[in-house]
C-alpha positions in Angstrom: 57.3 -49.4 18.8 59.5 -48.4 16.1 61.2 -45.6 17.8 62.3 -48.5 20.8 63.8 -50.9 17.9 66.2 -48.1 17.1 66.8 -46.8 20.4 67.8 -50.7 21.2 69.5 -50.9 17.9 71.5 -47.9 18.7 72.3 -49.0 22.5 73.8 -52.2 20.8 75.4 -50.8 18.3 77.1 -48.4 20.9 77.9 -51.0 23.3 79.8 -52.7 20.4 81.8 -50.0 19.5 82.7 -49.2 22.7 84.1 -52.7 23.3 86.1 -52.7 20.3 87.7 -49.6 21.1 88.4 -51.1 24.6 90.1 -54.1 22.7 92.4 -51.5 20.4 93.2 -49.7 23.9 91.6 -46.2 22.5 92.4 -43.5 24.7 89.0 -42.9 27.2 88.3 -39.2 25.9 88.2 -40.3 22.3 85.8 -43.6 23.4 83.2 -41.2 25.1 83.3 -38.9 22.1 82.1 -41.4 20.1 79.8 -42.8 21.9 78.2 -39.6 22.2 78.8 -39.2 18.5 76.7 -42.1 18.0 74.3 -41.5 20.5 73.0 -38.8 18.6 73.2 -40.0 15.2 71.0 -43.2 16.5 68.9 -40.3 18.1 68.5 -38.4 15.4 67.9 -41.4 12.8 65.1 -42.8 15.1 63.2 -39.3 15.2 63.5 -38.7 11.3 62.4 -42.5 10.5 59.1 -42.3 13.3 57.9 -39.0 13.5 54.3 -38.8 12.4 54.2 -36.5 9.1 51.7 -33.4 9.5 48.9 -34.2 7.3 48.3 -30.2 6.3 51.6 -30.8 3.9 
């Protein structure tokens, strides 16, 4: 459940950046890098805040 709030979080967020740089007319190439940028951050964020820790630690 956790993991799908920041997957949805992330999608928002992403959708919202992408319209704003549609507003400033930022070039297409640099819009797609970001949104992959962010993409992965939100990815990456989600894992490292749900993973289960190993319990042998």
């Amino acid at each position: 459940m956790s993991f799908a709030l920041y997957a949805v979080g992330t999608l928002i967020l992403i959708i919202g950046v992408l319209y704003i740089c549609h507003l400033v007319h930022l070039p297409q190439h640099w819009t797609i890098a970001l949104a992959i940028l962010l993409f992965g951050g939100g990815l990456m964020g989600a894992v490292s805040s749900t993973r289960q820790r190993d319990k042998s630690e």
